[in-house]
N, C-alpha and C positions, 0 to 999 in steps of 0.2 A: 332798237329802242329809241323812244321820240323821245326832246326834253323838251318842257314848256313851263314859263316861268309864270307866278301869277303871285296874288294876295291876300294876305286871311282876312276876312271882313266879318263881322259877328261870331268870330270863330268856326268860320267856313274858308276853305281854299276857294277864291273865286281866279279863273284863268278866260285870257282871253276867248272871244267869241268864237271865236274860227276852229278851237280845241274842240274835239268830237269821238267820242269814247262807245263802243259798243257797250251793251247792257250788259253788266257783271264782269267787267275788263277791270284787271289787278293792274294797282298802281302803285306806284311807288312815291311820298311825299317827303322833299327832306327842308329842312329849313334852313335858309340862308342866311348864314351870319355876315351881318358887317363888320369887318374887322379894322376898317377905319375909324368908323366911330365908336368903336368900342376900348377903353380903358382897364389895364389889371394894374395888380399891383404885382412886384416881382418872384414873389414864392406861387403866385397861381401863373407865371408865365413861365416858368421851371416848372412846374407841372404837368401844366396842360401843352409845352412844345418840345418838351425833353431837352431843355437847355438848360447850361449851370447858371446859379444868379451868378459869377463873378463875369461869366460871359456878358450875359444880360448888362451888365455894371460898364463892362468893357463899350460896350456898343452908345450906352448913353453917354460916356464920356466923347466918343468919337463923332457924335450927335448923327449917329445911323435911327436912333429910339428917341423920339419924341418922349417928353416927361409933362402929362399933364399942366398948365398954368398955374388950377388953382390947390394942387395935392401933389408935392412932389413925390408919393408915394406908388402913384399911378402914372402906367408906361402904355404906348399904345399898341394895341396886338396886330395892327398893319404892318407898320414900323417892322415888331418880331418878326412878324412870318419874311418880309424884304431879304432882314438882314440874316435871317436864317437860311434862306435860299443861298444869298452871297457867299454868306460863309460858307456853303454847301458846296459850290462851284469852285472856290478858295480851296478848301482841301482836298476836291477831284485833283483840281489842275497842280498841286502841289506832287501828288501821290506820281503822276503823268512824269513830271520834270526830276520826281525822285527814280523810277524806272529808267528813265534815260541815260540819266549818270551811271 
């Protein structure tokens, strides 16, 4: 399976030139979110990452979670996904060093 990335323009997928698809070839289109410039507010970022808000809470204190400028209501879901990986890695490696003891 080939990935190629492209842009919806009129409400069409347009993809670079070079892209070259037999007739009646299934495709698969998925849409890419940016999650840099995209903004939540904390109850849709416990939802949509499965993470607790006091986590979330935790993370903006420690300034891991940018907080909007003009809405300190909204948190950035870049940010989220970073410092949910981190913390991800954080309790592998905990779980590792608890094994060993």
């Amino acid at each position: 399976m080939a990935i190629y990335q492209g842009v919806v323009k009129h409400g069409r997928v347009v993809l670079p030139d070079y892209v070259q698809f037999k007739e009646g070839a299934s495709v698969i289109v998925k849409e890419q979110v940016d999650l840099e410039n995209e903004w939540l507010t904390i109850p849709q970022v416990a939802d949509r990452f499965g993470v607790s808000s006091e986590l979330v809470q935790q993370w903006i204190k420690s300034a891991k979670v940018r907080v909007y400028p003009l809405d300190s209501k909204l948190v950035n879901a870049g940010d989220v996904e970073d410092a949910i990986e981190q913390h991800d890695l954080f309790m592998l490696s905990a779980q590792v060093v608890e094994r060993e003891e």
